[in-house]
BABADO-956610 format. One record per residue (C-alpha): x, y, z; residue in three letters. Coordinates in pm, whole numbers, padded with zeros to 5 digits, always signed. Last residue first. Layout:
N
XYZALA
...
This chain:
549
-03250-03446+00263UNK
-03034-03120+00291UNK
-02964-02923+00583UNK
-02913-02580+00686UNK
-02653-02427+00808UNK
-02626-02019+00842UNK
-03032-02019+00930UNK
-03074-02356+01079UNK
-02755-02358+01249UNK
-02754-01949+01449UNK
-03145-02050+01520UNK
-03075-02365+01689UNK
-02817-02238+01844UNK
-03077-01928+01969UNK
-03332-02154+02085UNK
-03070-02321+02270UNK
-02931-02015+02445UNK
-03217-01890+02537UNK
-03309-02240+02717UNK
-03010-02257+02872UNK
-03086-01878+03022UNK
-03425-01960+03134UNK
-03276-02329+03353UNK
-02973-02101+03434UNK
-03239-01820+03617UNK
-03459-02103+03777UNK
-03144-02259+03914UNK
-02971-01934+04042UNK
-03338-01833+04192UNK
-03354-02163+04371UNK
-03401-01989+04741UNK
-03716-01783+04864UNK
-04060-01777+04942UNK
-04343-01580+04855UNK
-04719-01702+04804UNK
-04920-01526+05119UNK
-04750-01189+04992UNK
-04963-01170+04718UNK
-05025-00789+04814UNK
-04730-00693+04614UNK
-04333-00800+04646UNK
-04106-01046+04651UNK
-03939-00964+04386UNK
-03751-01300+04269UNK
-03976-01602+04482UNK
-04322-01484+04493UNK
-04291-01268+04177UNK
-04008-01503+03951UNK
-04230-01815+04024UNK
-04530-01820+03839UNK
-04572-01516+03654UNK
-04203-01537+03619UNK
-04161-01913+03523UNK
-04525-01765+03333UNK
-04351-01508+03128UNK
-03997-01755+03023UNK
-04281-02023+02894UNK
-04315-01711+02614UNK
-03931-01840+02516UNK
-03982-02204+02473UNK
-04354-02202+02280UNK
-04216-01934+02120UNK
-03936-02088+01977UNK
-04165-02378+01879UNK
-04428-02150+01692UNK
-04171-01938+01514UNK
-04006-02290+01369UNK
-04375-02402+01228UNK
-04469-02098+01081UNK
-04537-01736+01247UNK
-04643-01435+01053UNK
-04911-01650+00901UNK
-05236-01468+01035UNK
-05311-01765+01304UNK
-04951-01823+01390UNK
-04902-01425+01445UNK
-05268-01461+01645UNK
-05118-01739+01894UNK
-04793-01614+01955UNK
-04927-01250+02028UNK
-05203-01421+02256UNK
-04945-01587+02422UNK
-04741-01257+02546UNK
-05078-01092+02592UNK
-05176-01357+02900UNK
-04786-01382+03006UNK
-04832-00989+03040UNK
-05119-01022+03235UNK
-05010-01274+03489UNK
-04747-01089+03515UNK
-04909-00735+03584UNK
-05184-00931+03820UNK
-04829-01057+04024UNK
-04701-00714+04048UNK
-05026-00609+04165UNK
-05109-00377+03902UNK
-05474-00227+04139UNK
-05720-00419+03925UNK
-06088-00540+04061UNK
-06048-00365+04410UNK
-06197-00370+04779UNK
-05915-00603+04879UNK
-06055-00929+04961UNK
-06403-00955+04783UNK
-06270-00683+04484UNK
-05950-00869+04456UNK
-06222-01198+04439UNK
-06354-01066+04085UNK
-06025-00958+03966UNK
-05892-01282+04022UNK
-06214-01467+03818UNK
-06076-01260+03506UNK
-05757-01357+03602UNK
-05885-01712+03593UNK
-06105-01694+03282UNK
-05797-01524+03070UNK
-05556-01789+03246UNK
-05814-02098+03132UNK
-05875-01961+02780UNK
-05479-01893+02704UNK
-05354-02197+02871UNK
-05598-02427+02607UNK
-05536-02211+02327UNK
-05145-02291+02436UNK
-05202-02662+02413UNK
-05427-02622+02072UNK
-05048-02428+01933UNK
-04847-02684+02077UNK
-05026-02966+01954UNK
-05056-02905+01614UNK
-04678-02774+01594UNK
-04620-03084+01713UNK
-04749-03288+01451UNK
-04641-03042+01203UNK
-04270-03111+01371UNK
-04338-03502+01302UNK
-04425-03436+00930UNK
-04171-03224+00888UNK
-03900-03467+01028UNK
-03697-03513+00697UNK
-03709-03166+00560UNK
-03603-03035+00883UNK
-03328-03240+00977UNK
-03125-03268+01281UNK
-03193-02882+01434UNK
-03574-02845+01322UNK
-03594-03206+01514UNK
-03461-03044+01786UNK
-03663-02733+01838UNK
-03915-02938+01791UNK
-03844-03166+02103UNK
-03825-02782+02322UNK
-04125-02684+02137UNK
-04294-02979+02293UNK
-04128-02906+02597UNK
-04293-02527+02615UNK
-04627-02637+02487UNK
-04658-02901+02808UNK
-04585-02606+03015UNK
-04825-02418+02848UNK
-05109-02623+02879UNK
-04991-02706+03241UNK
-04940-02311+03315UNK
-05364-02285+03280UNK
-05388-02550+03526UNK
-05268-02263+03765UNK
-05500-01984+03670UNK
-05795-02188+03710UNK
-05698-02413+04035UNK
-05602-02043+04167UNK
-05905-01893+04088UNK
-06238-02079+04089UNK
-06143-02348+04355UNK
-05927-02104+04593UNK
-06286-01852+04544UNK
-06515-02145+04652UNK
-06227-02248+04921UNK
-06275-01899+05076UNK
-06017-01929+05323UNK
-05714-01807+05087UNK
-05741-01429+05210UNK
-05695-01542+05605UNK
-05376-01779+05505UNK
-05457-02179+05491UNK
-05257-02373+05764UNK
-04958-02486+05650UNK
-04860-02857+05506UNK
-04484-02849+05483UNK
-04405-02921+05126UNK
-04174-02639+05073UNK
-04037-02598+04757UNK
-03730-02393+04815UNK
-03599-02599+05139UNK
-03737-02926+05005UNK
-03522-02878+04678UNK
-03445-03223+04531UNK
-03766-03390+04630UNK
-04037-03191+04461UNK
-03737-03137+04165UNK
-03832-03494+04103UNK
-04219-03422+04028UNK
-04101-03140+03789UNK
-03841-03378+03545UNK
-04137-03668+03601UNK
-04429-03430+03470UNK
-04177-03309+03185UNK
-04062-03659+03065UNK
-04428-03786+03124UNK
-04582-03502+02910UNK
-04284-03566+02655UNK
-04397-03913+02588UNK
-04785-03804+02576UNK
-04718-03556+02303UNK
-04467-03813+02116UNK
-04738-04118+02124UNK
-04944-03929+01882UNK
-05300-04122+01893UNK
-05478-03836+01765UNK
-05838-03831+02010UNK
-05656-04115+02286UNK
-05323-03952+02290UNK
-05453-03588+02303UNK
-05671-03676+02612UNK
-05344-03856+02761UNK
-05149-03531+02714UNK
-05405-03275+02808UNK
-05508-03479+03139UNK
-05110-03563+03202UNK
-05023-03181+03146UNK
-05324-03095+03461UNK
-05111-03359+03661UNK
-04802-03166+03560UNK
-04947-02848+03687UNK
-05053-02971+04060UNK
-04746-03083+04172UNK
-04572-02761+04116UNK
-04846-02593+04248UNK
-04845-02769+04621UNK
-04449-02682+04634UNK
-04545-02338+04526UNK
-04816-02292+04799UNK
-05169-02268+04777UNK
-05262-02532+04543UNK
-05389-02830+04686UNK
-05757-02774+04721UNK
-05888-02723+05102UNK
-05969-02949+05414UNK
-05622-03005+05528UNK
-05574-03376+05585UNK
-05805-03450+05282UNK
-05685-03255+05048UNK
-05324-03383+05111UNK
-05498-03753+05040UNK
-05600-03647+04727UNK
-05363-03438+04580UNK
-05107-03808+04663UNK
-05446-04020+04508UNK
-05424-03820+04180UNK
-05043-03850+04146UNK
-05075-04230+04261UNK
-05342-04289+03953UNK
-05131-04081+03747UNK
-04855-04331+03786UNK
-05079-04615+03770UNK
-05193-04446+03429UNK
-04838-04388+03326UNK
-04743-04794+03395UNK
-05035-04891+03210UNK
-05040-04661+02874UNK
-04634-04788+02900UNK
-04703-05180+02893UNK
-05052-05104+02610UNK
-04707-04926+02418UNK
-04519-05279+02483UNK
-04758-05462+02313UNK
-04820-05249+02021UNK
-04458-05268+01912UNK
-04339-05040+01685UNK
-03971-05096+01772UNK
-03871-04717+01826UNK
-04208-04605+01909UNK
-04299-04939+02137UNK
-03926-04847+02290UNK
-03960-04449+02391UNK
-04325-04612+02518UNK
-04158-04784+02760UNK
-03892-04544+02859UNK
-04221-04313+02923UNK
-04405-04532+03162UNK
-04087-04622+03328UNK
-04019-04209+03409UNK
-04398-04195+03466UNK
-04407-04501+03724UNK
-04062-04314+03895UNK
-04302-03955+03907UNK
-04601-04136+04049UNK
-04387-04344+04342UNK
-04295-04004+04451UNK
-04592-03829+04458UNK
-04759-04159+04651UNK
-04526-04099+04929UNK
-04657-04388+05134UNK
-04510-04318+05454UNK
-04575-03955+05488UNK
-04948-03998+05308UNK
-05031-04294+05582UNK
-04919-04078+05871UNK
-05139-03830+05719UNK
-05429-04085+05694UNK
-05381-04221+06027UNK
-05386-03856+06187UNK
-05706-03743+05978UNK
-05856-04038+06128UNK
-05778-04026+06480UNK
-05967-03622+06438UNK
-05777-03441+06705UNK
-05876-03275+07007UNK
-06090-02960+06946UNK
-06423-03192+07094UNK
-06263-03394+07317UNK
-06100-03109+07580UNK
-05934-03246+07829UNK
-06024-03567+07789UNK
-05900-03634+07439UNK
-05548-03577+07635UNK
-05597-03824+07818UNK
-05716-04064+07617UNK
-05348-03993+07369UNK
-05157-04035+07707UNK
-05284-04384+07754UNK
-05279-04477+07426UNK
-04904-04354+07433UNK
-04824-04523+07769UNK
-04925-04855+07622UNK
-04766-04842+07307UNK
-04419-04745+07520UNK
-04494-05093+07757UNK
-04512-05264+07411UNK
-04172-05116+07296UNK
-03987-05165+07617UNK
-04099-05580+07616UNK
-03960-05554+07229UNK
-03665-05405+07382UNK
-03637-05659+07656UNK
-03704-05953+07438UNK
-03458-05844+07130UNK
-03129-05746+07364UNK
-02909-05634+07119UNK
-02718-05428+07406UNK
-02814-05088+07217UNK
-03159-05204+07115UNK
-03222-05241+07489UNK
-03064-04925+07590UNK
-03262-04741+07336UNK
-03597-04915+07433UNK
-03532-04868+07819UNK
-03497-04495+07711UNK
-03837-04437+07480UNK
-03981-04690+07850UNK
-03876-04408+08073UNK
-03996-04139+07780UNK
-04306-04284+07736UNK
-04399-04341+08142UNK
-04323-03975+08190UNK
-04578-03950+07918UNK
-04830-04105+08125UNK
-04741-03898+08450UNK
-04720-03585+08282UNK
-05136-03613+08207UNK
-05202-03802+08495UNK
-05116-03466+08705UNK
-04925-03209+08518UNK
-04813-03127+08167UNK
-04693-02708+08174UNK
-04299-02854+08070UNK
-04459-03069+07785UNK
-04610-02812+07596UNK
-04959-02746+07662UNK
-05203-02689+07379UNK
-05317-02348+07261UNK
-05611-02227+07185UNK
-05729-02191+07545UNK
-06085-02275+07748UNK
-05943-02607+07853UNK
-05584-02666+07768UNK
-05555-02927+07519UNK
-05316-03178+07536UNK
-04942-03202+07316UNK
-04864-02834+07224UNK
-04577-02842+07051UNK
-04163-02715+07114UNK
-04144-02617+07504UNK
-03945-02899+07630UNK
-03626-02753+07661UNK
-03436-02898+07455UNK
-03730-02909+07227UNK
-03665-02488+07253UNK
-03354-02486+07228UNK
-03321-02676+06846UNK
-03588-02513+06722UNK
-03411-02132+06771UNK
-03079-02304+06673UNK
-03257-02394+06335UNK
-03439-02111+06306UNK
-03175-01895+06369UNK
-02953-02044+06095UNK
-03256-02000+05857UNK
-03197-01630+05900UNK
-02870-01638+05837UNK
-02961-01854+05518UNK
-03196-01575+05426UNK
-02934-01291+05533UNK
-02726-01433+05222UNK
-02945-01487+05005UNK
-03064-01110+05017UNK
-03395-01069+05261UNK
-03731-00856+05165UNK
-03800-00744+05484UNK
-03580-00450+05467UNK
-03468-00139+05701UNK
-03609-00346+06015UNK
-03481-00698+05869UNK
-03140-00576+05837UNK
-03086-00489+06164UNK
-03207-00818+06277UNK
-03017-01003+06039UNK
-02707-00772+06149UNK
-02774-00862+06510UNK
-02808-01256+06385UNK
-02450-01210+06226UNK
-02310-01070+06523UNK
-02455-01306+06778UNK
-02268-01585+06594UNK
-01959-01460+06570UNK
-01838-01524+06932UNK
-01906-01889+06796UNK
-01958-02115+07128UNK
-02364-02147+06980UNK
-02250-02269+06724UNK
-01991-02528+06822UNK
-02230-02659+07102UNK
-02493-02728+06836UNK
-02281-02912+06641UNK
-02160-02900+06277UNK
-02268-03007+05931UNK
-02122-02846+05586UNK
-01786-03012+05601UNK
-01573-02809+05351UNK
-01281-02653+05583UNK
-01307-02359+05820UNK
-01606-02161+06021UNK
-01510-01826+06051UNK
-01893-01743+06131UNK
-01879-01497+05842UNK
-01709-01752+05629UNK
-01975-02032+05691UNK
-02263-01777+05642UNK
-02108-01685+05303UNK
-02072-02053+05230UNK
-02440-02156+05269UNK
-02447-02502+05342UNK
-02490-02496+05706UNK
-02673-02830+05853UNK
-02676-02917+06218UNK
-02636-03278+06232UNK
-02218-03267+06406UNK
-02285-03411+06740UNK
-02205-03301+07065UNK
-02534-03112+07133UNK
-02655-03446+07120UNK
-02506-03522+07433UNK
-02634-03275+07594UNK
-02994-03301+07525UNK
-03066-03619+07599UNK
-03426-03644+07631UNK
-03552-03359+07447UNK
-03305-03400+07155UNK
-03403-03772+07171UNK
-03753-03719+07087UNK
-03640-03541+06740UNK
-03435-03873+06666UNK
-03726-04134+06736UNK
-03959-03928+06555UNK
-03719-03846+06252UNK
-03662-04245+06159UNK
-03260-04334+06204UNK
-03084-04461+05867UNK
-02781-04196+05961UNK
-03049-03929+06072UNK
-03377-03967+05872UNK
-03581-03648+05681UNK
-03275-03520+05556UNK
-03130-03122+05574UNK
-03019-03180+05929UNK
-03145-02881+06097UNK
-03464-02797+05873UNK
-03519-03180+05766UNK
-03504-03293+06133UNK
-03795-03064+06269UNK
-04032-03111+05937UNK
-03987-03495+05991UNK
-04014-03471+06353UNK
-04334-03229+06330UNK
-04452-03481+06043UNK
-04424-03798+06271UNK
-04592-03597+06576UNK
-04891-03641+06440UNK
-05067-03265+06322UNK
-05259-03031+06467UNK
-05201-02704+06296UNK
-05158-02366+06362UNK
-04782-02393+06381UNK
-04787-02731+06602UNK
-05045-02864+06786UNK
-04966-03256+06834UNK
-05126-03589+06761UNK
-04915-03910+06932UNK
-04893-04130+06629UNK
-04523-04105+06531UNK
-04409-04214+06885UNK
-04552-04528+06900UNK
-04316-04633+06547UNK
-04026-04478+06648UNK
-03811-04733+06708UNK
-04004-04937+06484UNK
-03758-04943+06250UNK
-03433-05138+06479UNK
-03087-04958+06398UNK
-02797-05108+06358UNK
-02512-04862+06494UNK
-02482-04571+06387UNK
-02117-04404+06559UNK
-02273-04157+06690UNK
-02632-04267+06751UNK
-02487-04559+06965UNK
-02250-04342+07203UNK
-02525-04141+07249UNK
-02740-04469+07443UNK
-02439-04540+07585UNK
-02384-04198+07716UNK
-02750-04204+07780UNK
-02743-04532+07999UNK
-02417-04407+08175UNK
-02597-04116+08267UNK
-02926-04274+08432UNK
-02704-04497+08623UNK
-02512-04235+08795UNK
-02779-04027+08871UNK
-02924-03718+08720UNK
């Protein structure tokens, strides 16, 4: 490297370090160029975004976009193993490593120095062999060496396939480019550079000069690659509309226009005002406009419904508890069932974007078992709209439950109301998890060679199954009044969190394996236990208590 080419990537270093103003469309040739990356083709904008929110824990780098970042690792490798971006929050794995104070981000180069470092990865690799099913503990260890592991090999140029190889799967990484092919994208990282430089020096013409000549040598690259092999390159259209879903976030915009939504119609109930609860019928159906068009657009870039992970099901239920809520609105017109839909939808859209490392909304390729979409359609979609009828029972009991705690005698018509609604929202679950483990069975036998074989996560779904048919035949009989009905709306919701979440996430085990993850289980547990404890307040004060109108 000459002496010219280093001083430009110091400077160019110097400038990411100590963020300096930083020019959006940086990145914006980059994020186009299609890629082959875990079984997937892909533009290079979601690779970068996946890349940077595993190491960094963020999606952007101090207000930098993840394409320009991630290309930068390749580029100038040594400098950015200098910087502090890679992410340990796990303090067991910070201890281990002897790693002091509370800063949670540290450099590559201060990793990989850590004697300790190849100790703990032995022991995950130890561990591993005797058990696949990974404490917390050795799951953040393990996520350690997936960082690092991503980390080398971009450094080195061997991270995604970008052109087909003719008569191969696999793409070539950049290190196996030759001919025109490493020529063009030579001339994308030589003008990526004069770019940096030129944004670094505030020089507008000559970066905006860099910037065309990088447009260039990306179209140029992009018919290149086509060449090779035109017919498994990728689809320009499926890459515009996934570079339009990253950009748009439509899930996100859905969840803020059902939080508004639901203010608004908090205030048409308190001031009975028929204008402002046509405002909040508006601002929820935009909002489930942009929730349908977000399931949408992800069904489009992968070719299959979206419901096979949990990230993909936790979006999915609280659009099925909009259809029930809004349906209920318009046959009763009782603006509490639809309020608390949108309060629950937006509470379970959010946690989308608070856990990205537990809810996972990398787009995979589908699983062999999961191919048949007819079977996908039938089952899953089944089973997991189900949860939104119960879901949507669970936080009406949870408003019940409340109202039985203020005044009984005074809210009874309101707690008939949703004693109403809960109990047709659970017939709803009931019919459509019956009919889906019914269908389950069906393609256990196509996949497996069995109906029933008490699959941990056929026992649960089973179990939740009885657990609301008790509820529903005590409240049919009389055993259960209004009270019973809302504190088991909250505690039988406890069956499908486990149904739901507890296998894939808590055990771990069974031939679901295609569904497991990990992380969140103190969160999921405290969220079960609060809601134990509240039903049992409530209990404790209505019974030793109560109050008089």
């Amino acid at each position: 490297m000459g002496v010219f080419q280093r001083s430009l990537l110091l400077t160019l270093l110097m400038s990411f370090a100590f963020s300096l103003p930083v020019w959006a469309d940086m990145s914006e040739p980059l994020r186009r160029i299609p890629v082959l990356d875990a079984g997937r083709v892909k533009p290079f904008e979601t690779f970068a975004q996946e890349s940077l929110q595993l190491l960094y824990g963020r999606d952007k780098f101090k207000g930098r976009q993840a394409p320009e970042v991630v290309f930068s690792w390749m580029m100038f490798p040594e400098e950015w193993d200098k910087i502090e971006f890679v992410e340990v929050r796990h303090s067991g794995v910070r201890e281990a490593l002897g790693l002091e104070g509370r800063k949670i981000h540290y450099s590559p180069e201060e990793l990989f120095r850590n004697e300790r470092l190849a100790l703990i990865f032995t022991e995950l690799s130890t561990q591993r062999e005797k058990d696949p099913k990974l404490n917390p503990y050795f799951q953040a260890v393990q996520k350690l060496e997936n960082q690092l592991t991503l980390y080398q090999v971009v450094k080195l140029g061997r991270f995604v396939g970008l052109a087909p190889i003719e008569g191969e799967e696999n793409w070539a990484w950049v290190i196996q480019l030759s001919g025109e092919l490493r020529e063009a994208f030579d001339g994308i990282m030589a003008s990526f550079a004069q770019a940096a430089l030129a944004k670094v020096r505030e020089e507008g013409e000559a970066y905006q000069q860099a910037i065309a000549e990088m447009n260039l040598s990306v179209d140029r690259f992009i018919e290149l690659a086509r060449a090779e092999d035109p017919e498994n390159y990728a689809d320009p259209r499926k890459i515009q509309v996934e570079m339009h879903y990253n950009s748009f976030k439509p899930i996100m915009w859905s969840w803020i226009l059902y939080l508004a939504g639901a203010l608004v119609l908090l205030l048409s109930m308190n001031f009975s005002s028929s204008r402002l609860y046509k405002v909040s019928w508006l601002l929820i159906l935009l909002g489930f406009a942009l929730h349908t068009y977000g399931q949408l657009l992800r069904s489009a870039i992968t070719g299959r419904p979206p419901v096979t992970n949990m990230y993909e099901t936790v979006v999915w239920v609280p659009w099925g508890m909009m259809v029930l809520a809004m349906l209920w609105e318009w046959m009763y017109k009782n603006r509490v069932v639809l309020l608390v839909s949108s309060l629950v939808s937006t509470f379970t859209l959010i946690l989308t974007f608070l856990s990205p490392t537990v809810l996972d909304p990398t787009l995979h390729p589908l699983e062999p078992v999961l191919v048949s979409n007819f079977w996908l359609i039938t089952h899953v979609l089944v089973i997991t709209i189900s949860y939104a009828g119960f879901f949507l029972a669970f936080g009406l009991g949870d408003l019940s439950l409340w109202y039985h705690l203020r005044d009984e005698k005074g809210y009874a018509k309101a707690i008939n109301e949703l004693t109403q609604a809960m109990y047709r929202a659970i017939q709803f679950g009931v019919v459509l998890l019956a009919a889906g483990t019914i269908l389950g069975g069906i393609w256990a036998d196509y996949s497996w060679g069995r109906y029933w074989g008490w699959d941990p996560k056929e026992t649960w779904a089973l179990i939740a199954l009885l657990g609301y048919l008790a509820l529903l035949h005590a409240r049919l009989v009389g055993w259960v009044k209004n009270f019973g009905m809302a504190v088991g709306s909250v505690l039988a919701f406890s069956l499908v969190i486990m149904a739901w979440y507890g296998v894939n996430f808590v055990l771990g085990a069974g031939l679901h394996s295609y569904g497991f993850g990990a992380g969140g289980v103190e969160w999921v547990s405290g969220f079960v236990a609060l809601h134990v404890l509240y039903v049992v307040y409530v209990a404790t004060v209505r019974h030793f208590f109560p109050k008089q109108t």
